[in-house]
N, C-alpha and C positions, 0 to 999 in steps of 0.2 A: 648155038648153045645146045646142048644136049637135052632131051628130053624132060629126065628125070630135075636137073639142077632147074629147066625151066619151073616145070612147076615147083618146087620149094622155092624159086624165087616171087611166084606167085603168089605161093601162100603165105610167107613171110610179109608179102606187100599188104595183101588184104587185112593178114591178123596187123597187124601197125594202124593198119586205117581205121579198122573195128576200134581198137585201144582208144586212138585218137577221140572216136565219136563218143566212147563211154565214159571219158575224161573229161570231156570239154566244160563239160559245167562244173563250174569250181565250188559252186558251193554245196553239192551234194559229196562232191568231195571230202569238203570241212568237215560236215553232217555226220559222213562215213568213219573220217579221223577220231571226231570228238567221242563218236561212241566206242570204237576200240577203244580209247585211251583213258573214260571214264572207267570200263570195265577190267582193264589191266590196275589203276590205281584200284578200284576195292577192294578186287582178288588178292592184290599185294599186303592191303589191310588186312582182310577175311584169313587168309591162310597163311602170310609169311611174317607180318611184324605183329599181327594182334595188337594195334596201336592206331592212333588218331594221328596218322605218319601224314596225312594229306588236308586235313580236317575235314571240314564238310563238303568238300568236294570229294574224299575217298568211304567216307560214309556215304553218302549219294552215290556213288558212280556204277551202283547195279541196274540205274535208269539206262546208263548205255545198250542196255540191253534191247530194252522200249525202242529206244530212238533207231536200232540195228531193224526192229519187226514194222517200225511206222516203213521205214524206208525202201522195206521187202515188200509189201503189200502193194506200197504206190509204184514200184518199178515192175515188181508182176503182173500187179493186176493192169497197168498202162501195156505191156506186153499183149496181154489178152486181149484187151480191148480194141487193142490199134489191128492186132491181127484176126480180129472177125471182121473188122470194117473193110481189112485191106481185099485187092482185088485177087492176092494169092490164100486165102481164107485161113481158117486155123488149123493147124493137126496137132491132135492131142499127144501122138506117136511122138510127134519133133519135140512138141513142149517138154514131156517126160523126158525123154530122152536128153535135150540140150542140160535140164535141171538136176540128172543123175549123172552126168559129165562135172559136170560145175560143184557136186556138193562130195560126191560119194568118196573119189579118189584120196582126198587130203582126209577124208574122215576115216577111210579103214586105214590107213598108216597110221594114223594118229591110235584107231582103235587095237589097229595090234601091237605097239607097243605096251598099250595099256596089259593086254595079256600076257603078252612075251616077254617084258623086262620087268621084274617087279621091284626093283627101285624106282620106275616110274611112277606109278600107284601106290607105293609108300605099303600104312597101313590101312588103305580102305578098301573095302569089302567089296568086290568084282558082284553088277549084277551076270545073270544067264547072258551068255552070248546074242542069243536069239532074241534078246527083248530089244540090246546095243542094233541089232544087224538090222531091225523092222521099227525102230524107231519110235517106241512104246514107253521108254526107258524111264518116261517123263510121268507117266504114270502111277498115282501113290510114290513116287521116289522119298527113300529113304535116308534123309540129309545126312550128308558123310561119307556117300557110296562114290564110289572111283568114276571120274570121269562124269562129276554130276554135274556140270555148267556143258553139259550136251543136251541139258533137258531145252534149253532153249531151239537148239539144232533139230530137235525131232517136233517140236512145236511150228517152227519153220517147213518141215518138210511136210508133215501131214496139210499146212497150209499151201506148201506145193500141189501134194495130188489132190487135193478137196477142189479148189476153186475154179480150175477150167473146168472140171466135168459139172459143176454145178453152172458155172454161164452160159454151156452146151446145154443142160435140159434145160435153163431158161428161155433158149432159144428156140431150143425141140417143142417145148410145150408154149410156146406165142408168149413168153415172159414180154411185160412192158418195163418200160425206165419205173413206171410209178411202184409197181411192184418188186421192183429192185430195192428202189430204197424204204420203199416200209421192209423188208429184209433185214436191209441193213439196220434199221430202227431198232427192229424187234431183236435181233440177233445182238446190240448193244444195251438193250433192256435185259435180256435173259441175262446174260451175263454178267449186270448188277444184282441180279436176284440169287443167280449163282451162289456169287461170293457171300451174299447177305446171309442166307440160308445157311451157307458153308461156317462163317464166324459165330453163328447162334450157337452154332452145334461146338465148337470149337471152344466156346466161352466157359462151359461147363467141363470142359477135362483139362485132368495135368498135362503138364507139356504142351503149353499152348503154341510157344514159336516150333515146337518141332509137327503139332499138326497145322498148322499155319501154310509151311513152307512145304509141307508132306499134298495137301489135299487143295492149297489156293493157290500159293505161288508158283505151283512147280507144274500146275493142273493145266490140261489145252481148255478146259471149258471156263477157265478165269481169268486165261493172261491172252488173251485171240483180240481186245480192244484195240491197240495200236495197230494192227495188220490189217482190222477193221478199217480199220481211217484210213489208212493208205488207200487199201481197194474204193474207198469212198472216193478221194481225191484221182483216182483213176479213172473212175467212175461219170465223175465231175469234167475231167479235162475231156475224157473222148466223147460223151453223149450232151452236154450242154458246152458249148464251146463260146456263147455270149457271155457266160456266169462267169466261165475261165477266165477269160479274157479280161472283163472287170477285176477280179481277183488280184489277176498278175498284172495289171496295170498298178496296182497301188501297194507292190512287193516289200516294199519298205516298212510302209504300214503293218504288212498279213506276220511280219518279221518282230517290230515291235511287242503285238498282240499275242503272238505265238511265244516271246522272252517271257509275258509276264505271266501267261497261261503257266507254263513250266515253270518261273519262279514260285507260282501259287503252290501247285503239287509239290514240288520238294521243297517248300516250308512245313507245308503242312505234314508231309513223309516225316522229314529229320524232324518234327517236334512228337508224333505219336504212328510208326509209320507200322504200327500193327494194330490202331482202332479202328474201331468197326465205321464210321464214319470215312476216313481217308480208305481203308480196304475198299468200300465199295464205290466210293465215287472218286476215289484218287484216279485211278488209272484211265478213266474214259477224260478226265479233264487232262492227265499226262498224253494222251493220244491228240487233242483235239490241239495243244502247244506242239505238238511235234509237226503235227499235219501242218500247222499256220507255216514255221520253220522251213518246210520242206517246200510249201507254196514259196514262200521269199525265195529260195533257192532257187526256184527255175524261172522267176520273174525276170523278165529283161528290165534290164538298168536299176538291179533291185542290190547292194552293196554287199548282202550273200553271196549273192551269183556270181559276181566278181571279185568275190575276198579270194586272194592267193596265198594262204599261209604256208610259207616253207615246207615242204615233206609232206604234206596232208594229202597232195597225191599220190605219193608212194607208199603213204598207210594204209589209206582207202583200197589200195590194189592190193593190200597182204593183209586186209582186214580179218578176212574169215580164216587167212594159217594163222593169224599172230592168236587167236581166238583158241585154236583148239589149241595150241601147245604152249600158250605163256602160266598157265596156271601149275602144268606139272615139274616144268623146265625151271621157273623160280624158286617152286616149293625145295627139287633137290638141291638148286644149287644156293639158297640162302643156307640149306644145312651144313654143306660145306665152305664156304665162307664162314660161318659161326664157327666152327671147327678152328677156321684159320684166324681167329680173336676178332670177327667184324660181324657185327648184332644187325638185326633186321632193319634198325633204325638209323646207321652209320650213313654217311653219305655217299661213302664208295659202293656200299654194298645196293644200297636204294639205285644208284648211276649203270651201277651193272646188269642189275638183274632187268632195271627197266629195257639199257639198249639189247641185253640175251635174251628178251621178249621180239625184241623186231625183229635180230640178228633169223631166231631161229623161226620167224615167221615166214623170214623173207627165204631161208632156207627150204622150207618145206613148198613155199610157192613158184622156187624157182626149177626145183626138182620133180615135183609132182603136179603141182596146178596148172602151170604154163604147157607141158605137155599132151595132157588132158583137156586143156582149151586148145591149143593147136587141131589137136584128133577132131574137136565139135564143130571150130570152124571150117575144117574139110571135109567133114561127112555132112554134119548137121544143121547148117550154116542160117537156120531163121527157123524160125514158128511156123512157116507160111506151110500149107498142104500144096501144094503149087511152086516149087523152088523156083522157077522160072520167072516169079512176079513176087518179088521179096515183100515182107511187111514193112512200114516204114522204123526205123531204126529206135529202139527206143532212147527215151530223152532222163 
């Protein structure tokens, strides 16, 4: 066999087996589904039917968002973890690198249409390029600007570059476990105090929902709880492995306790989910259901772990394209549909817009993301500073 066809046949072998191993657990899978598909039905509320089209599951479903950062946190931060223990050690170079393969590609097509075609962006108001390109965007954002459901995307990625270089000078300067998690303590405390601070000030001016969402919601220093949990549960599984262990023997359990934690929070959201009360301690209780959840999921013999629902792993895998483009892709084409005598509320139109949300998710992943991961796992293929002695794979 010739050279070159050898290796693409190698690499094509590999990237399947990678797939494989990132798959296999099905119920982070589900985890992954539920929250696209939470966040698709609000956006469809929020921007295309302005109606109670889903009830209170499409009023609630901007928690999908939460459940998208619990999920980032515990797969990151388990990445981290596993790769300072491992015997190929950590490189920060890889880490960066693998995570600016993985995010950037589907985001600047996504970002230059928003420039380039202005039927994409409608009527809202383009921030600076510059703010879009460094991921700041999230900052004071100004509710109604183009491309504002990316505030979560640059909240993710700053929690990209922050936390390996902070587990490195934990390391550098003789950090202990004990001192990690008062961190994390303190770092869940501040950001009760945050918020708290943030709504006093908030209470006293007009347009409370527009500084609400401008200076808490949209803020890195108020919404970092659920990413918090995660890195905890990562935290938890590589440095105390007997606690783990107990944990995920009783997955059923960590599962039940995790429904009612999240049932508590969005009752209490959808009954007043801009009081000062649920603002400040909403979200660390939303974090602390999502983490239980996420625990069940990787429990062996836990009914999470082994829930198989149709398509949830082909959502899971187009999660972050169906993300950046179902919001703009619906908005135009509900207009035209209404055009064509069918309302936001119609069932064709609801049937459509929903599958031209996947259609063109899976589009963007099949075009731009799959090649882009192809590139990583040929150049960049682990965390480890040692490629020689791979990390162990994450779970």
């Amino acid at each position: 066999m010739p050279k070159g066809r050898g290796m693409i046949r190698n690499f094509i072998t590999r990237t399947a087996s990678m797939s494989t191993i990132s798959t296999r657990i099905h119920g982070l899978d589900t985890l992954r589904a539920l929250a696209v598909t939470l966040v698709v039905l609000h956006h469809y509320v929020l921007f295309v039917s302005d109606a109670p089209t889903f009830g209170w599951v499409g009023e609630v479903g901007w928690v999908g968002v939460d459940l998208f950062f619990a999920l980032s946190g515990y797969l990151i931060g388990n990445q981290i973890f596993a790769s300072l223990k491992s015997p190929g050690g950590f490189s920060l170079k890889h880490f960066y690198a693998r995570r600016l393969l993985r995010t950037l590609p589907n985001y600047w097509v996504v970002l230059a249409l928003y420039f380039l075609w202005p039927a994409f962006r409608g009527d809202a108001p383009l921030l600076p390029l510059w703010e879009y390109a460094t991921f700041i965007q999230n900052f004071a954002l100004e509710p109604g600007s183009a491309f504002s459901h990316s505030w979560s995307l640059a909240i993710e990625e700053q929690f990209y570059m922050l936390l390996p270089a902070v587990a490195l000078l934990g390391i550098l300067f003789g950090g202990s476990l004990r001192l990690a998690w008062t961190g994390i303590a303190l770092a869940f405390i501040a950001g009760m105090l945050i918020r708290a601070e943030l709504w006093q000030e908030m209470a006293g001016q007009n347009y409370k929902l527009y500084f609400y969402f401008k200076y808490i919601y949209y803020s890195s220093l108020c919404r970092y709880d659920e990413l918090l949990a995660g890195v905890a549960l990562a935290l938890l599984r590589n440095h105390h492995a007997g606690l783990w262990a107990r944990l995920t023997r009783h997955g059923n359990l960590m599962g039940v306790l995790g429904l009612l934690s999240c049932g508590v929070a969005f009752w209490f959201f959808l009954d007043d989910r801009y009081g000062f009360g649920i603002t400040v301690f909403g979200f660390p209780l939303m974090a602390l259901g999502f983490s239980l959840l996420i625990v069940a999921a990787v429990s062996e013999h836990s009914l999470l772990r082994g829930l198989r629902v149709p398509g949830a792993g082909a959502l899971a895998l187009w999660s972050y394209a169906i993300y950046l483009l179902h919001k703009p892709v619906c908005v135009m084409a509900a207009k035209w549909l209404k055009g064509q005598g069918y309302g936001a509320e119609h069932p064709l139109t609801i049937t459509a817009l929903l599958i031209l949300s996947v259609l063109s998710g899976w589009l963007l992943y099949k075009l731009v993301e799959t090649p882009f991961m192809l590139l990583r796992e040929r150049y960049v293929p682990s965390n480890a500073a040692r490629p020689g002695m791979l990390s162990p794979a994450p779970r």
